[in-house]
C-alpha positions as CSV (number, residue, x, y, z in Angstrom):
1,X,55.1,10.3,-16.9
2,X,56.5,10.2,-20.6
3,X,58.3,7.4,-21.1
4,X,58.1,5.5,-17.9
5,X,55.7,3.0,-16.8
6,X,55.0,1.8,-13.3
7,X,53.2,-1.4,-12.6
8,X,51.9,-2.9,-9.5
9,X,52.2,-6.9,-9.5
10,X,49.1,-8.7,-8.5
11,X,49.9,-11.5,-5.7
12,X,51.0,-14.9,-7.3
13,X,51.5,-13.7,-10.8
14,X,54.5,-13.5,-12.8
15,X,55.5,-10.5,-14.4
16,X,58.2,-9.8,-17.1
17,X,61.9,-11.7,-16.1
18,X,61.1,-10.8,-12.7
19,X,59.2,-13.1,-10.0
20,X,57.0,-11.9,-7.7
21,X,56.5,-11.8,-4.0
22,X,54.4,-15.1,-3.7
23,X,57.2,-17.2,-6.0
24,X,59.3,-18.0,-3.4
25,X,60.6,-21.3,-5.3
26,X,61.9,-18.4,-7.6
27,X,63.5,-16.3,-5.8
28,X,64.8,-18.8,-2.7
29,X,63.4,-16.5,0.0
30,X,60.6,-14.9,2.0
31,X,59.7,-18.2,3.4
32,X,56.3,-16.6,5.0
33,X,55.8,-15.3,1.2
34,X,52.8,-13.5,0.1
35,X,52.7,-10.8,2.6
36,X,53.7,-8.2,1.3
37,X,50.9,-5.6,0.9
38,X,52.4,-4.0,-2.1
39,X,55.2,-4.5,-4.7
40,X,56.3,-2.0,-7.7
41,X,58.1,-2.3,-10.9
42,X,59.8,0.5,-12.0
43,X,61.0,1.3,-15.5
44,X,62.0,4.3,-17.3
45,X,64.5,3.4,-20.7
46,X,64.7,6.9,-20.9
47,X,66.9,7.2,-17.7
48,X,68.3,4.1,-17.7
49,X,66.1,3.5,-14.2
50,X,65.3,0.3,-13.2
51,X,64.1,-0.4,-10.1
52,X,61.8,-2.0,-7.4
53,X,59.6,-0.8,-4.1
54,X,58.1,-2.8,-1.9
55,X,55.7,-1.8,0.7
56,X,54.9,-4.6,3.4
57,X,53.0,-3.3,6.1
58,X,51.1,0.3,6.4
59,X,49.2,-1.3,9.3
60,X,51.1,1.3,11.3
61,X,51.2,4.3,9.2
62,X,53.2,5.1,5.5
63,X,56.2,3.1,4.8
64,X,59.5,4.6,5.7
65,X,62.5,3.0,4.0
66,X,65.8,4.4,2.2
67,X,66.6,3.7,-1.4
68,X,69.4,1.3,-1.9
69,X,71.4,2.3,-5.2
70,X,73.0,-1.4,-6.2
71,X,74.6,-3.0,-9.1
72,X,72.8,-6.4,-8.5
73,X,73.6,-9.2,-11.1
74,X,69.9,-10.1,-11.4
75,X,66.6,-8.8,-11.1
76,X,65.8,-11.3,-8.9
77,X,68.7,-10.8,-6.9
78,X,67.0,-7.1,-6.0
79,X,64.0,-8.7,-5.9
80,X,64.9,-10.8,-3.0
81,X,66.8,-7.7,-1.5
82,X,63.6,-5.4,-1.7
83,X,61.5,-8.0,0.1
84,X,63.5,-9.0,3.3
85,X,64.6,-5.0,3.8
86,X,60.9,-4.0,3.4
87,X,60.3,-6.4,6.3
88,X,63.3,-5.3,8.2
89,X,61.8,-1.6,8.1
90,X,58.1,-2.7,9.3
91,X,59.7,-4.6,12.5
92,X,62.3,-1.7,12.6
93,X,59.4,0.9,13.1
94,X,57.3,-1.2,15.2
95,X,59.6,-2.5,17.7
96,X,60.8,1.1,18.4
97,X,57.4,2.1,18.7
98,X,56.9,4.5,15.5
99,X,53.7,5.5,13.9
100,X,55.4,4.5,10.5
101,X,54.9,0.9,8.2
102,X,57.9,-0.7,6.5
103,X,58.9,-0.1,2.9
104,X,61.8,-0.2,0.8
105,X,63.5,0.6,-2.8
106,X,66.2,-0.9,-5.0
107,X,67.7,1.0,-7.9
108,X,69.4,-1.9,-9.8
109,X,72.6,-0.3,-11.3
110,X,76.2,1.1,-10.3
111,X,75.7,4.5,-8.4
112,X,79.1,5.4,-9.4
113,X,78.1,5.1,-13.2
114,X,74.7,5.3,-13.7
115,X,73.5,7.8,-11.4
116,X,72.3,11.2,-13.0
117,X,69.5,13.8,-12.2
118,X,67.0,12.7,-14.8
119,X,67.3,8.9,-13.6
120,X,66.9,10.0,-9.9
121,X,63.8,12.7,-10.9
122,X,62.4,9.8,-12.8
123,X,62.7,7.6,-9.6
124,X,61.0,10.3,-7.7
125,X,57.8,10.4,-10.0
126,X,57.6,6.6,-9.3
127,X,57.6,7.2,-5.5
128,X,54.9,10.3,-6.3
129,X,52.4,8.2,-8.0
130,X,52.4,6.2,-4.5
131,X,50.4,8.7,-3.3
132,X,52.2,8.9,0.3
133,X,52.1,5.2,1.4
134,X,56.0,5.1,0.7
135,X,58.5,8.0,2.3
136,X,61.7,7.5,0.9
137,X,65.3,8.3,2.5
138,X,68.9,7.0,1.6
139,X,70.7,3.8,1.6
140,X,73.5,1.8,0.5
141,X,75.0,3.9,-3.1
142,X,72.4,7.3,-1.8
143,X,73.1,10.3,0.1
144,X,71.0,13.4,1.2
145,X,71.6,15.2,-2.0
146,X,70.2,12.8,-4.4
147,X,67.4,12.9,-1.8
148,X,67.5,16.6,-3.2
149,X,67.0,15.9,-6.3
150,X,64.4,13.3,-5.9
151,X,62.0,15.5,-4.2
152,X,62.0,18.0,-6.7
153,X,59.6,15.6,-8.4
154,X,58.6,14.0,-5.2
155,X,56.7,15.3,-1.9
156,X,57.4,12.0,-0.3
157,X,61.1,12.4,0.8
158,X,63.0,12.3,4.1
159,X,66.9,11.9,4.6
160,X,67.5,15.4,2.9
161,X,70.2,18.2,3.2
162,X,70.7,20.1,6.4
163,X,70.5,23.7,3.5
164,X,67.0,22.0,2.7
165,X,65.5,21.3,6.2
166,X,66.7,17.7,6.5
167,X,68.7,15.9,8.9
168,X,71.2,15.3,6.7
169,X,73.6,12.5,7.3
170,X,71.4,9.9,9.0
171,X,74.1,7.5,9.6
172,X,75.4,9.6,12.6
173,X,72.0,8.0,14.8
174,X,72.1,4.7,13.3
175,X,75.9,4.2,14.2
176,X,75.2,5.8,17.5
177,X,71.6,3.6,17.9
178,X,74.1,0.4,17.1
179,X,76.2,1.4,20.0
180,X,73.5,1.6,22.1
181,X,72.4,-1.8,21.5
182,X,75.8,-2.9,21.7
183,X,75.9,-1.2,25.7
184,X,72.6,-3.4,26.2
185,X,74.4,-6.6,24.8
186,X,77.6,-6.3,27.2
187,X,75.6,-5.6,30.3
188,X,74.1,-8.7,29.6
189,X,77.2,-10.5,28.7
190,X,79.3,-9.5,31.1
191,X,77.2,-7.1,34.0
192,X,78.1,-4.1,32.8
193,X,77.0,-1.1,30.1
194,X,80.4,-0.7,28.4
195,X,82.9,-1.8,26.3
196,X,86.0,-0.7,27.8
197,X,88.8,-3.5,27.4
198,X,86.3,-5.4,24.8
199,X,87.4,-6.7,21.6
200,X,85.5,-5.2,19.1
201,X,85.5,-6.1,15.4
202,X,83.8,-3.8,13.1
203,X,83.3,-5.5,9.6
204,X,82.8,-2.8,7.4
205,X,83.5,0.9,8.2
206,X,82.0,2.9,5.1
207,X,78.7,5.5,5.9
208,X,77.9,3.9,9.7
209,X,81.1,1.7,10.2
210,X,83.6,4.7,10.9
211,X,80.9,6.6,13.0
212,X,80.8,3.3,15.2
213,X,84.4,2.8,15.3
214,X,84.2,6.5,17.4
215,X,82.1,6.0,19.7
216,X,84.2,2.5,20.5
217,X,87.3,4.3,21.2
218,X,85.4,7.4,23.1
219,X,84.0,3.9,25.3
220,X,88.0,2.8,25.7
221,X,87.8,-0.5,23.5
222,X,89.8,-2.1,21.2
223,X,89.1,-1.9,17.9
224,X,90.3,-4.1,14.6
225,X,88.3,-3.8,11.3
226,X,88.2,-4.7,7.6
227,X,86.7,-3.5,4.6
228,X,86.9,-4.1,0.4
229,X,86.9,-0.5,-0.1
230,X,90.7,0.4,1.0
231,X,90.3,4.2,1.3
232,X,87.4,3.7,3.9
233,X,90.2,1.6,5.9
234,X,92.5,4.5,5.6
235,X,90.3,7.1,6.6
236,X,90.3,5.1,9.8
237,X,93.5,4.3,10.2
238,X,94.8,7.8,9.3
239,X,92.5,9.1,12.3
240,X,93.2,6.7,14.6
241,X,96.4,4.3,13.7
242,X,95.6,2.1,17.1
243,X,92.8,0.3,15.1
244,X,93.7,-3.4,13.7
245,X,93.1,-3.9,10.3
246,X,92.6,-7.5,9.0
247,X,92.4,-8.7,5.0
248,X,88.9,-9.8,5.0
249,X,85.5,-10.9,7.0
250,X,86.5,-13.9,7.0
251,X,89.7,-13.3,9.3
252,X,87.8,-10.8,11.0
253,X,85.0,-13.7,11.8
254,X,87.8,-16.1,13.2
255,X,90.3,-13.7,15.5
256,X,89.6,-13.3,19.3
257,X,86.9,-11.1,19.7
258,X,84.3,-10.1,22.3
259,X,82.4,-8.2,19.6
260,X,81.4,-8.9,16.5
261,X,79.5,-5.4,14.2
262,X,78.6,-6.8,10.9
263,X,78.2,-3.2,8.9
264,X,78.1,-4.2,5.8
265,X,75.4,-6.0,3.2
266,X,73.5,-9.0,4.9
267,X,73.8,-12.6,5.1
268,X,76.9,-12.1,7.6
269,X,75.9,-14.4,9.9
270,X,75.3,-18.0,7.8
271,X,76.5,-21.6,8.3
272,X,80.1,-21.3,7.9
273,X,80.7,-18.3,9.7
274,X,78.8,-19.1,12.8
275,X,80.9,-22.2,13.6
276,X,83.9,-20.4,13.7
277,X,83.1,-17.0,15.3
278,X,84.6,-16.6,18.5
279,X,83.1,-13.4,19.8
280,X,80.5,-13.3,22.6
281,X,78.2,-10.9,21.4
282,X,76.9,-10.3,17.6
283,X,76.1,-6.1,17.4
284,X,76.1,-4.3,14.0
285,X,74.6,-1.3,11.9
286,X,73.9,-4.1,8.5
287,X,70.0,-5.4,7.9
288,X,69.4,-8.9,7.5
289,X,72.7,-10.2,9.4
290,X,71.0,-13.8,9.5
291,X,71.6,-15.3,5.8
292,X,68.6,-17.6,7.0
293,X,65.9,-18.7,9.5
294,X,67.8,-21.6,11.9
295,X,70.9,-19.7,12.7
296,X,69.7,-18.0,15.4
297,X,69.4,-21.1,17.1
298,X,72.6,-22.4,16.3
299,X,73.9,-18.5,17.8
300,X,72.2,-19.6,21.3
301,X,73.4,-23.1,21.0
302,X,77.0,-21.7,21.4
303,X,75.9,-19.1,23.4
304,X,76.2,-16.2,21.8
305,X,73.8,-13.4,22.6
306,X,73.0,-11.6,19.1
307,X,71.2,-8.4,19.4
308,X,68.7,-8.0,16.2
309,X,70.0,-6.1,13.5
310,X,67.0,-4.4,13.2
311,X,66.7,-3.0,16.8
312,X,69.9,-1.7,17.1
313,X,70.0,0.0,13.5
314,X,66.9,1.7,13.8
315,X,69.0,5.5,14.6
316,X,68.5,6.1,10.9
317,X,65.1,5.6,11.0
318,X,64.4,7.5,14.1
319,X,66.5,10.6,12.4
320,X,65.1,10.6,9.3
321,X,61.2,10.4,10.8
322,X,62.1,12.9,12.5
323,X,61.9,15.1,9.6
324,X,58.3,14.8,9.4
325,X,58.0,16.6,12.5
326,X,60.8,19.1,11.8
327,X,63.7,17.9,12.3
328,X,65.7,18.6,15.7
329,X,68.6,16.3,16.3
330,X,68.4,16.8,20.1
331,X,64.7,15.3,20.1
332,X,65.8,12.4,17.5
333,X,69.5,11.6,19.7
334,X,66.9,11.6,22.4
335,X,65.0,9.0,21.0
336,X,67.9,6.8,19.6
337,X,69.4,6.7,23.0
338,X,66.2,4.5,24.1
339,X,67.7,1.3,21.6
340,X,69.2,0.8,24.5
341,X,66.3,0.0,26.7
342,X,64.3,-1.3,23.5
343,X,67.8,-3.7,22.9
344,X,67.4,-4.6,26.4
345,X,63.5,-5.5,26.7
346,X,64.2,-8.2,23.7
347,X,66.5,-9.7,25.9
348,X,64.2,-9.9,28.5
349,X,61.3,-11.5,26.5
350,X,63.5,-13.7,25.1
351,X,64.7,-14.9,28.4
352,X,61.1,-15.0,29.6
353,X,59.4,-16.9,27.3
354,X,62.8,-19.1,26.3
355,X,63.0,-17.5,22.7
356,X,66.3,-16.9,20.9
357,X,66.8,-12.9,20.6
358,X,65.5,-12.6,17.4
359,X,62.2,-14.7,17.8
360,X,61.5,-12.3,20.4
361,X,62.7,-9.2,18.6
362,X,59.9,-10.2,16.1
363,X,57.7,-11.3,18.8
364,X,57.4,-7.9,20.0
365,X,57.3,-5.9,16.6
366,X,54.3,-8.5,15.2
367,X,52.2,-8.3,18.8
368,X,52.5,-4.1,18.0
369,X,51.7,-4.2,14.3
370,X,49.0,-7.1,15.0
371,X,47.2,-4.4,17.7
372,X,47.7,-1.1,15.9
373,X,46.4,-3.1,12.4
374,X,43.3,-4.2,13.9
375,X,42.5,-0.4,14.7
376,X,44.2,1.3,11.3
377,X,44.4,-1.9,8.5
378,X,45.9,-0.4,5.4
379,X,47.5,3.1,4.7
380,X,45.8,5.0,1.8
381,X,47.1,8.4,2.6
């Protein structure tokens, strides 16, 4: 591809301003560093495109994982991004039980400025020259038409258009698979599957958010929300002028809730907000809630039952591999419905073997991968 240049960063090396995988000094995270199976620097000065895929585990098939469109200050900022979504997407698919490895892109830049049809075809030659191991979708700054346009360069592309065989908006399942999770979480809590009369603060109501916030009121609970972006607050409130709208996460952390649905970016959950969170259950549609390994047992020290992220947002994922098969939106519904009884088996395990909710979440995903991986080892296409 004239003028852009890929390159594939060797374990423990350092490459350019950016730090690898195994560097975790560096980049303060991945503290099981190193395992990622495959990490990609993309550059194209032509476009303006900058950005970074990670792939780390195929042991189950390709990695599926959207393409998050950011303006992060640093490199190593999208760096550490990258990594810990990659590994979201591998437990994602393997605790739901999908033929599909975890992977993950960053485009470092403001989608509202920087986005353009040669920058996003010159992302889709990257994903191309991965011959299949990475399937891309949307994410956070993407939407089913820039899909569109990636896969005219690019066979390698889910989350497209309905007018081009896609499944279009895949935040209807993943708001619908958080949901489900959430029913799980309350008949734990409190003996029953709904969340009629609950308290339920939705932080963040922007692509998943507002979907949620429906299938809340549909269930007869009450809702209060936040958001930086102030038209996404009014398109709720406009629709629905019962919801309760607070200033920030931070008041939404410390009001009376039963619920708590971080749908936002991650790190919701860290040291100063879980000492003053109030709700009962922690449920919501963002990745990597837990800013870092240790708060999850400060969650079950105050008993609160946290269902993990990454089993109840997999709906995307389910929707958009889906596509691969043809997509029908009965058949992938279908399938999100069972985050319920996949939410509910974590809570199971973890109360079996005495693990907080998110040991076991993983618990489960790595016993899958660890079996499959044995048989399959690495995805070459």
């Amino acid at each position: 591809m004239e003028g852009a240049k890929a390159r594939t960063t060797p374990a423990g090396s350092k490459t350019g301003r950016v730090t690898t995988v195994t560097d975790t000094s560096a980049t303060g995270v991945f503290a099981s560093g190193g395992e990622h199976e495959q990490v990609v620097f993309c550059n194209d000065p032509r476009s303006g495109l900058k950005a970074i895929i990670a792939l780390y585990s195929t042991t189950l098939g390709p990695g599926l994982g959207g393409t998050r469109f950011y303006p992060y200050t640093t490199e190593e900022q999208a760096l550490r991004d990258v990594l810990n979504l990659s590994r979201g997407m591998a437990y994602k698919a393997a605790v739901s039980g999908l033929d599909l490895g975890g992977g993950k892109a960053v485009i470092i830049g403001d989608p509202r400025v920087d986005k353009s049809e040669a920058l996003l075809r010159a992302y889709g030659r990257f994903v191309q020259s991965l011959g299949g191991r990475y399937l891309t979708a949307c994410d956070v700054g993407t939407y089913p038409e820039d899909m569109d346009v990636v896969a005219r360069e690019c066979d390698f592309v889910t989350g497209r258009t309905v007018e081009h065989g896609g499944a279009g908006d895949s935040s209807v399942l993943t708001a619908y698979g958080v949901f489900q999770g959430m029913r799980a979480a309350a008949e734990v809590a409190w003996g029953t599957p709904s969340l009629a009369g609950r308290r339920v603060g939705v932080a963040g109501v922007g692509k998943v958010g507002h979907h949620l916030v429906e299938h809340l009121l549909d269930d007869k609970a009450e809702v209060v929300i936040t958001d930086v972006y102030e038209p996404a607050i009014h398109r709720v409130t406009a629709a629905h002028p019962e919801v309760d709208v607070v200033p920030d996460n931070d008041a939404l952390v410390a009001s009376d809730l039963d619920v708590y649905a971080p749908c936002a970016l991650g790190d919701a959950i860290n040291d100063d907000s879980v000492q003053i969170l109030k709700a009962r259950v922690i449920c919501g549609a963002a990745n990597n809630q837990l800013a870092h390994p240790g708060v999850e047992d400060v969650l079950e020290s105050r008993g609160i039952l946290y269902a993990p992220d990454y089993c109840v947002n997999a709906g995307g994922l389910v929707q958009v591999a889906d596509e691969l098969d043809g997509f029908s939106f009965d058949r992938a519904k279908a399938r999100a419905t069972m985050i319920y009884d996949t939410t509910k088996s974590v809570f199971e395990v973890a109360a079996q073997e005495g693990l907080t909710t998110a040991v076991a979440a993983d618990k489960i995903a790595e016993r899958r991968m660890a079996e499959i991986g044995r048989l399959r080892g690495l995805w070459v296409g």
